[in-house]
Each structure stands twice: as structure tokens, then as C-alpha cells.
matplotlib code that plots the C-alpha trace (Angstrom):
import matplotlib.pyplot as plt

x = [-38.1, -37.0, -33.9, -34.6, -32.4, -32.2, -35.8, -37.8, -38.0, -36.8, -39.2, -38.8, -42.8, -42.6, -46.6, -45.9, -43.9, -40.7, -40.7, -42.6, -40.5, -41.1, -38.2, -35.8, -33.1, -30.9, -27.6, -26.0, -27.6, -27.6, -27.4, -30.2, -29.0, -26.6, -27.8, -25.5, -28.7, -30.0, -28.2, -30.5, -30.8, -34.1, -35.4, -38.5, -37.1, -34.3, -33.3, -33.1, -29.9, -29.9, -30.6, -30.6, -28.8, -31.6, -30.1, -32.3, -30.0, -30.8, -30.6, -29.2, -29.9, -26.3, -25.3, -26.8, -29.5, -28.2, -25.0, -25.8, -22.9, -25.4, -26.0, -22.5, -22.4, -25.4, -24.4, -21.0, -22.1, -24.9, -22.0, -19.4, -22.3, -21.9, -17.8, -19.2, -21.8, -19.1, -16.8, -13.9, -14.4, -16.3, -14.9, -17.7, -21.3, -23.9, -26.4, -30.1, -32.1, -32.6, -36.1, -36.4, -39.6, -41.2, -40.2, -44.5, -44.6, -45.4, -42.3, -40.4, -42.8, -40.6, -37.4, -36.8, -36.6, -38.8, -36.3, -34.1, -36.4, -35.7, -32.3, -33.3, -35.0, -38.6, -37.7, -35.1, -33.1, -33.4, -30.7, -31.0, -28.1, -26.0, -26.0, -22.5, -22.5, -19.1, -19.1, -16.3, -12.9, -12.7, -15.8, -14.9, -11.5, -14.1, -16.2, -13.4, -10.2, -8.2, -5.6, -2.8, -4.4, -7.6, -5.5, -3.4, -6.4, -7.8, -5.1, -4.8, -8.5, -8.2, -5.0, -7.4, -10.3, -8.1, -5.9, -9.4, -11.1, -7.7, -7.4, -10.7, -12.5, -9.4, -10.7, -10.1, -12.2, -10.9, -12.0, -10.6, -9.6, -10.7, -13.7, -14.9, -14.1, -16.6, -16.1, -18.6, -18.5, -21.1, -18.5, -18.2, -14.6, -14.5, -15.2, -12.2, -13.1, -9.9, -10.9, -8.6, -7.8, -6.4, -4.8, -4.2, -2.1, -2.3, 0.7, -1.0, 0.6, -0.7, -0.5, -2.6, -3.2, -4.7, -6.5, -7.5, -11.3, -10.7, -13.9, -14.2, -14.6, -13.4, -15.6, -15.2, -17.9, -19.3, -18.4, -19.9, -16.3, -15.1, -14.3, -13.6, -11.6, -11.8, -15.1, -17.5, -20.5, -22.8, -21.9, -21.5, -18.2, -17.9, -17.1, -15.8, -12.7, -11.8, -10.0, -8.0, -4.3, -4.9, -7.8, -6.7, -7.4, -7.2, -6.8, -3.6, -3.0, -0.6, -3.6, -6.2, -3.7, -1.8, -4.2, -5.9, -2.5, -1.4, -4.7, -4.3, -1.5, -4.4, -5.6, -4.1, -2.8, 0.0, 3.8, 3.8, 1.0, 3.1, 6.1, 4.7, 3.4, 6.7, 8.4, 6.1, 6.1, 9.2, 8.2, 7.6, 4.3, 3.4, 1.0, 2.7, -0.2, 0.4, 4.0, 7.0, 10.0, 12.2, 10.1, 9.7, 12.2, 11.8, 11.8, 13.9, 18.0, 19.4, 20.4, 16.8, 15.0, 15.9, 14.0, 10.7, 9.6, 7.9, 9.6, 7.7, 5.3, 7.8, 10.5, 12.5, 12.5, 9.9, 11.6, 10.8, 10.0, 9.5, 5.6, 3.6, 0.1, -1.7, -2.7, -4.2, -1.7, 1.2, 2.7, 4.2, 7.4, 8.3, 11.3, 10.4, 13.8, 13.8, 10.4, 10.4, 13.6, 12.2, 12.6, 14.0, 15.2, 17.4, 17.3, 13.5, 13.1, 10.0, 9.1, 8.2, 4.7, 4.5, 3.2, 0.5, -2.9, -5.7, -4.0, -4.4, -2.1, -0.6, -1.2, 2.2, 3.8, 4.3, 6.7, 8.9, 9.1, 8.8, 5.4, 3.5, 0.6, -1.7, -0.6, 3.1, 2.0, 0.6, 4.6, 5.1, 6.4, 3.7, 1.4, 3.9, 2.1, -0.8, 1.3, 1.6, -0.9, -3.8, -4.4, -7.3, -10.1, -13.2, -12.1, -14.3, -12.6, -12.0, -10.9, -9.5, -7.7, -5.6, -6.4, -3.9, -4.5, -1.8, -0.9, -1.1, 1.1, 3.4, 5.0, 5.9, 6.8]
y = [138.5, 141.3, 144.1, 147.3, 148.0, 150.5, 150.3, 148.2, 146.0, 142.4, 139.4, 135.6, 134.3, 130.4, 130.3, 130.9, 129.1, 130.2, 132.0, 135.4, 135.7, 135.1, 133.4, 130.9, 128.8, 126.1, 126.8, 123.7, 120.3, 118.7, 115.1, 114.0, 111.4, 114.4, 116.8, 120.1, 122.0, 123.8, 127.3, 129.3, 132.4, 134.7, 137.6, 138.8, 139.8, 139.2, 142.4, 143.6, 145.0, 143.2, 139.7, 137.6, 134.4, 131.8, 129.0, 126.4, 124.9, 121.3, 120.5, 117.2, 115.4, 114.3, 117.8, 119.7, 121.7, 125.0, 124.1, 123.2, 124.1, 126.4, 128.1, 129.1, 130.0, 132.1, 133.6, 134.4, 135.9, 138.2, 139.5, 140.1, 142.2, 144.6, 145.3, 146.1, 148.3, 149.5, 150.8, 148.2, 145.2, 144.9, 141.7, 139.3, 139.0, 140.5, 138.8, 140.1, 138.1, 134.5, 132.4, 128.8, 127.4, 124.0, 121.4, 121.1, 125.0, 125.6, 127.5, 124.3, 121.7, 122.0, 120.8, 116.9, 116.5, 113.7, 111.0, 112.5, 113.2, 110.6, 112.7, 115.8, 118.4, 119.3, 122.4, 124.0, 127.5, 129.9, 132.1, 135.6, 137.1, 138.8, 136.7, 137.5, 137.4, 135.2, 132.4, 130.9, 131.6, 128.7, 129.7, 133.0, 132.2, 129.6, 132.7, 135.7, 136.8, 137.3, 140.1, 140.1, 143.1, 141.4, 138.4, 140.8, 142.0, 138.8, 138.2, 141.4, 141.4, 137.5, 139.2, 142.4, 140.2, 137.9, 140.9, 142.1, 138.9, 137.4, 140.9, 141.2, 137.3, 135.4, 133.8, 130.8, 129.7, 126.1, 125.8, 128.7, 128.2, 129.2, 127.7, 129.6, 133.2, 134.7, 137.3, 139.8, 141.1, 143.4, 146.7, 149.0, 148.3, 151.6, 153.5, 155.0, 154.6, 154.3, 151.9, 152.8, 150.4, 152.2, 150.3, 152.1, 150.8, 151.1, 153.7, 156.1, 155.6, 154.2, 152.2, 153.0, 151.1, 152.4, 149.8, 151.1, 149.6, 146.4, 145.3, 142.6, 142.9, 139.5, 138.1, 135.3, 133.0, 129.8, 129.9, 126.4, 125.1, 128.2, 129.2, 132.1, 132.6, 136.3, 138.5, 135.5, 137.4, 134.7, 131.9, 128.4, 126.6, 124.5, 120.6, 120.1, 118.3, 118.3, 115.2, 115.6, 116.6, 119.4, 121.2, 124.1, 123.3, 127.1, 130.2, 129.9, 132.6, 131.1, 128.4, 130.0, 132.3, 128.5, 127.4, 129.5, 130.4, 127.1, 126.2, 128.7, 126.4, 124.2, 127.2, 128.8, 131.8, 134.1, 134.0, 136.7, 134.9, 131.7, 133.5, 134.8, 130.9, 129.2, 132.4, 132.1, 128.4, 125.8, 122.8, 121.0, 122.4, 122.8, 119.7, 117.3, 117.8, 121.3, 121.2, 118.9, 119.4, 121.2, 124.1, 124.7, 126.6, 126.7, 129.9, 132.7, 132.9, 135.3, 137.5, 137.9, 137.8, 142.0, 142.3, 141.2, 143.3, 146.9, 150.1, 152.3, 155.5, 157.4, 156.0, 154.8, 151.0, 149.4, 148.3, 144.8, 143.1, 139.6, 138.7, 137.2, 135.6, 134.4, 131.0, 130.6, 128.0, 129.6, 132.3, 131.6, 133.8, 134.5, 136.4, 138.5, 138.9, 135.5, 134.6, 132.7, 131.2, 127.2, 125.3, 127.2, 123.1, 121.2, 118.4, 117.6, 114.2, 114.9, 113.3, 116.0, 116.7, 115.0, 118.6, 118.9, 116.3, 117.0, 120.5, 121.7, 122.8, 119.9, 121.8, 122.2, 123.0, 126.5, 126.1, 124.3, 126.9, 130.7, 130.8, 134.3, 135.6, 137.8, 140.8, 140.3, 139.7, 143.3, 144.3, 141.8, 143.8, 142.1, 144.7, 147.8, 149.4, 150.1, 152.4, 154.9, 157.9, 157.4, 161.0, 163.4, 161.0, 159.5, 157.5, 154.7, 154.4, 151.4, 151.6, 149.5, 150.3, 147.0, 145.9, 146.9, 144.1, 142.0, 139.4, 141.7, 141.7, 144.8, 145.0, 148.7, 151.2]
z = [-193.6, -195.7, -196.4, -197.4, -200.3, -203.0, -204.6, -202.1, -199.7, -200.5, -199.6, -199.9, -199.7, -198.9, -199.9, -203.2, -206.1, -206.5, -202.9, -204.9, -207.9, -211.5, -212.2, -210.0, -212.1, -210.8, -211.1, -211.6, -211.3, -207.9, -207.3, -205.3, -203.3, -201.8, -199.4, -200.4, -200.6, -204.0, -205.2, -207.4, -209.2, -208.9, -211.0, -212.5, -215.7, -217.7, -218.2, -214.3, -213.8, -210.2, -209.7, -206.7, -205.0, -203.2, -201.6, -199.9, -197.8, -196.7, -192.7, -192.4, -189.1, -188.5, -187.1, -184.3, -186.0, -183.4, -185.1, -188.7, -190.8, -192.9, -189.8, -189.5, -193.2, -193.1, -189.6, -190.9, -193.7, -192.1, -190.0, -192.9, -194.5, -191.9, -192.8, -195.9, -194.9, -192.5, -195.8, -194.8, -197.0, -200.2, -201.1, -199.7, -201.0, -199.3, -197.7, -197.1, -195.4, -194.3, -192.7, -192.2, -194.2, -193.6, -196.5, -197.0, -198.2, -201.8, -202.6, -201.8, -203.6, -206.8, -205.1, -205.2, -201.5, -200.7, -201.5, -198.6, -196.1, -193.7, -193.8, -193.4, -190.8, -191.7, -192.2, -194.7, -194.0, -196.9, -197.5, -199.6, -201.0, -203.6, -206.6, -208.4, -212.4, -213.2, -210.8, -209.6, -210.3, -212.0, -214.1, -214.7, -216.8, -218.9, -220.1, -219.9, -221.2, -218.4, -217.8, -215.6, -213.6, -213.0, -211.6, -209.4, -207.8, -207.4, -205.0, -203.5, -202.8, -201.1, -199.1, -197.8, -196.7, -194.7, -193.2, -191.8, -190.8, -189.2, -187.1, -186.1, -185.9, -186.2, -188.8, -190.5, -193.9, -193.9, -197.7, -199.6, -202.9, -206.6, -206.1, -203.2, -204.8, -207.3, -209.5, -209.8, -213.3, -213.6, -213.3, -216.4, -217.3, -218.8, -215.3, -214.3, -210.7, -208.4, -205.5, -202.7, -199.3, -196.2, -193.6, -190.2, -187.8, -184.2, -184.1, -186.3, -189.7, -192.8, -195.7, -199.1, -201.9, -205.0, -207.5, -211.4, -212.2, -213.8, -214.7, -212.1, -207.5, -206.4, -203.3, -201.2, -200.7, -198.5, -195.1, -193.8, -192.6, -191.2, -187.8, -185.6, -182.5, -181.7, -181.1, -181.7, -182.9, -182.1, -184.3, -183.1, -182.7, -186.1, -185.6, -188.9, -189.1, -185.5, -186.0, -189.1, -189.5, -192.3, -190.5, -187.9, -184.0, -183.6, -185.6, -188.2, -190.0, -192.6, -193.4, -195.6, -198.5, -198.7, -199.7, -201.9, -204.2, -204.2, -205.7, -208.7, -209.9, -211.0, -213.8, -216.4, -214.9, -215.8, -215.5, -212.3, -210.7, -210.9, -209.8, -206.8, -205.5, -206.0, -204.2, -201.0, -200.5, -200.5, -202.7, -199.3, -199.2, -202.7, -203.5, -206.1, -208.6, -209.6, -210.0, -211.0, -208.4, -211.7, -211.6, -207.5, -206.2, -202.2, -201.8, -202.8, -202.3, -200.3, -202.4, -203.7, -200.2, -200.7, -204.2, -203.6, -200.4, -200.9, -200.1, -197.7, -199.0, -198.4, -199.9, -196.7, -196.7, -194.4, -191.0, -190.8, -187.7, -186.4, -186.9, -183.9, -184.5, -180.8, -182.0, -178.5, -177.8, -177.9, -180.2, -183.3, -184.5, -188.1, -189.0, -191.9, -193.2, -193.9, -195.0, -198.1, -197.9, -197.2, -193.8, -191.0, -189.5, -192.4, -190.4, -191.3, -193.2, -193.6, -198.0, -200.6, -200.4, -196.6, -195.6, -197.5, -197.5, -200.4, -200.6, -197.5, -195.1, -192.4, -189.0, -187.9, -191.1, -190.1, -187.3, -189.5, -192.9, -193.1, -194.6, -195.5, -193.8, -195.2, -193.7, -194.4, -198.7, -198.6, -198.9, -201.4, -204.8, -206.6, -205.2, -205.9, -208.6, -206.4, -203.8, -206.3, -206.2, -208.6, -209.5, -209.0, -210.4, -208.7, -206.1, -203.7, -200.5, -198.1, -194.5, -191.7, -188.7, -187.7, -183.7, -181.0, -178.9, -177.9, -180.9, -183.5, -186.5, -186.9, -189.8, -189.7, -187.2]

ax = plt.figure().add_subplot(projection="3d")
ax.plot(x, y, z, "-o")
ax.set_aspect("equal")
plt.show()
């Protein structure tokens, strides 16, 4: 197995330690008696600019080996590489390469995996991939001193990915939150690079957003739950969850950014960032844990509902339209005007935080309240201050041109 990248061709060789490489460190301990598989970093010297991710991932008997949720993750992940690649989404890590290796191979004989055995395939898959200096969100905010820009493009970047994958895959991560976004901080924050996002809509118009270099390119990361619904690339259907009430049947739209913002109410993040949760959800669906019912407002009033959505380029305010999502089951219906403004049916008894289970999403939840998508944030003012030109510096440029097949979003005419 190999990629050819810049300087090379990349190799993972299961006949010797450390699969060829000088140097492969654990990243975090992993319990033994658990079978989550065993993330490491490899290098040959300290001081190489690039380093790599290795992750043996563990096949546990209990799932069809064809269908292994690492065989999603890794298949997902090989195919995101290529949007990349493509120059429409740099915000997931790259992958390079993958093999299966027999548990008896000398790169493996350092891993503890004789106690689980009985558990386990004879054979591991061995994933090769971007490894992204800062971790976690979550980890990142440990090490760094955060600025409000990095955290607006944190959730600008978590918007983008999931405009493209919803339009495309109808995707649906099923785990996203701070812990399954890294931040790669290995950018000069003194390169005055201007990355720049392009949407194109089917009618020929379209929207541009310009982002200053912060220092950091969010990425989102660990696909083993996730599913897709549209243009299948090969990956198997994934059984997980099938019978629970907060995991989606079919692609849902509104599922993944709930998730993922209301999970930053769990960090320290700034005012704005706050703001912008407690304006997109009603406290219905905010779980209990991050907030106390004084400071959730459901929604904004009406008199506000005008405030927080972007004028067009050219100055003309957007003409907003009802949203429609195919679900495959039916089709769901959002008036824009009043997204936001907390259940669209008053007579719901539903109790405070009866919407929500371990965080996620309650599948149903969205045909009672006006909740966001994706696609409908990128008008949110909280992105504003990247409609405006960036000048006449170096620019890297991203590009995606939104499907016109029936259930599309259209947002502007």
C-alpha cells in the first residue's frame, strides 16, 4: 500500500516494528479490555515538518467484518480525500492509504492484543492518514489562547463541510461534536493568506466568503457512525443505532450542526459563540447540562428575526424561501422567515429537555421547531465579516457548485 505524496512514496511495512518508521507514539492510553483500536503518531525524526496518523483499528467479531464500522470510517474518509483533492473541502483529514495486516505480523507484536483475541478478527485494518497537530477541539483550547476569529471559523468551517456532504452524500456523521473536530495548527499565523469558499448555485449566481489566515484549518474527523443516503460511493449501510430514538433512520439535515453547537456550550467559548447557540435552538432542545432555563432564550423575537440574517453581495436583501430537505420519507418544510423563533405547535407538552437524549437530537424534533440547517447558517450575520472583499493579496480558493436535483435547498434566487 502506498500514496505518492510530495517527497515520496508513503509505505506502512507490517514486517517490521513500528510498520517501517523510527518512531510510533500512542496517543493516549487505551484500556485494554476495550476494543476502540490504538491511534498513533509516526515520524522518523522529531523535527519533520510532516508527521503521520497510524490507527490500528481493532475488528471486533460482533459486526459484519464487510461492514465493520472502521470500514465505513476508513471508506468514508478515502472518499472525502478526493473533495479535497477536488479544491471543494479542506476541512477533513486526508487519508493515504489503508491494508489489513494479520495480528501475528511484527509491526503489531507491540500492541496488547492477545487478551482480546477471542474478540477480535485475526486480522487488524491499518489506517494512514493526516495526523493534525492540536487535537481535539477540546484539546486545542487546553494548549491555545483562543480568539474569537479562530472560533468563528471553527464554525464556519463545520457549516461548509456539512453544506457539501448534505448536498452531495446526504450525509449524516451521527457523532459530531468538539471532540470529533481537530484543529490543525501547523499554519503560520502570520501568512496573510485569504482562504476563499465559493458556493454556486444551480441558477448561476454565487455566494463568496473570504476568511483572513487565523493560524488554525478546523477538520472533521471519525466517521465510524456515519451514514450516507445519496451517491453511495461504495460504503456499507451502517447498523449503528438503528433502534434508538436520537439516531437518524434517514438523512436529517438539522441533525449533525445540533449537535455540534450545542456541544460547545460544554467549553469556554466566547460571548458571540454563545449568542449564536441560544439564538438557533429553543431551550427545548438545548440539553439541561449546558444551560440553566434563565439564560436560554428560545429563539429570537420577532422583531429581531430581521437582524441576524445576511444581506446579499450586492446589497439587496436575500429573498428568502421556504427550505425543503428529501428525507426519503417525505419532505420536510421550514419557513426561513421564521426560523429560530421556537416551536412552530404551542400545544406541545412535550418537558424541557424531552427533545434531546445524551445530547443528541430526538428524531422528530424537527417537525415540531424551526431548526437551522447548515445551509440556511451560511446567512447567519455571525459570518458577515467574511462577505466583504479581502483585497488583492494571496488568496487559496475553494469551490462547490450546490446539486440541482430535486430536494435541494434554495436559499437565494
Amino acid at each position: 500500500m502506498g500514496h505518492t505524496h510530495q517527497q515520496g512514496r508513503l509505505k506502512l511495512d507490517e514486517t517490521r516494528a513500528r510498520f517501517g518508521f523510527k518512531n510510533l507514539e500512542l496517543l493516549f492510553p487505551v484500556d485494554d479490555d476495550e476494543i476502540k483500536g490504538f491511534p498513533c503518531m509516526a515520524f522518523n525524526r522529531i523535527s519533520d515538518t510532516v508527521k503521520f496518523g497510524v490507527k490500528v483499528n481493532l475488528l471486533e467479531k460482533k459486526y459484519p467484518e464487510a461492514a465493520h464500522p472502521s470500514r465505513i470510517k476508513v471508506g468514508l474518509l478515502k472518499e472525502f480525500t478526493k473533495l479535497a483533492l477536488n479544491g471543494e473541502l479542506p476541512h477533513v483529514a486526508w487519508y493515504f492509504g489503508d491494508k489489513d495486516v494479520r495480528n501475528s505480523k511484527k509491526a503489531l507484536m507491540t500492541f496488547p492484543l492477545k487478551r482480546i483475541q477471542q474478540r477480535i478478527l485475526k486480522f487488524c485494518n491499518i489506517v494512514l492518514a493526516e495526523f493534525v497537530l492540536g487535537g481535539s477541539i477540546k484539546e486545542w483550547i487546553q494548549e491555545a489562547d483562543t480568539m474569537l476569529e479562530q472560533w468563528q471559523y471553527i464554525v464556519f468551517a463545520v457549516v461548509w463541510t456539512l453544506v457539501v456532504l448534505q448536498d452531495w452524500y446526504h450525509f449524516v456523521h451521527n457523532d459530531l461534536h468538539f471532540g470529533n473536530v481537530l484543529i490543525d495548527m501547523s499554519i503560520d499565523p502570520e501568512d496573510k493568506t485569504t482562504v476563499e469558499y465559493v458556493l454556486a448555485f444551480p441558477d448561476g449566481t454565487t455566494r463568496m466568503y473570504s476568511v483572513p489566515n487565523c493560524g488554525i484549518i478546523p477538520k472533521l474527523w471519525d466517521y465510524k457512525f456515519s451514514s450516507v443516503y445519496r451517491n453511495n460511493p461504495g460504503v456499507p449501510a451502517n447498523p449503528f443505532g438503528q433502534h434508538k430514538d436520537n439516531i437518524p433512520l434517514r438523512f436529517n439535515p438539522y441533525y449533525d450542526i445540533h449537535q455540534f453547537l450545542v456541544s460547545l456550550l460544554d467549553l469556554d467559548i466566547p460571548d458571540e459563540v454563545h449568542k449564536l447557540v441560544l439564538d438557533m435552538y429553543p431551550v427545548e432542545v438545548i440539553p439541561e447540562v449546558v444551560e440553566d432555563s434563565s439564560s436560554c432564550e428560545s429563539g429570537t423575537s420577532d422583531s429581531e428575526s430581521s437582524e441576524w440574517m445576511d444581506d446579499d453581495l450586492d446589497g439587496s436583501k436575500v429573498s428568502m424561501h421556504s427550505s425543503y430537505y428529501d428525507t426519503d420519507e417525505d419532505v420536510i418544510s421550514v419557513d426561513l422567515e421564521d426560523a429560530g423563533q421556537g416551536p412552530k405547535d404551542d400545544s406541545s407538552s412535550e418537558d424541557e429537555g424531552g427533545f434531546v437524549i445524551e445530547d443528541q437530537l430526538v428524531n422528530g424534533a424537527e417537525r415540531i421547531f424551526n431548526l437551522p440547517t447548515p445551509l440556511y447558517l451560511m446567512y447567519h450575520l455571525f459570518f458577515e465579516p467574511y462577505t466583504k472583499p479581502s483585497g488583492n493579496g494571496s488568496k487559496i480558493s475553494f469551490r462547490y457548485a450546490l446539486s440541482s436535483q430535486e430536494g435541494i435547498v434554495r436559499l437565494l434566487k
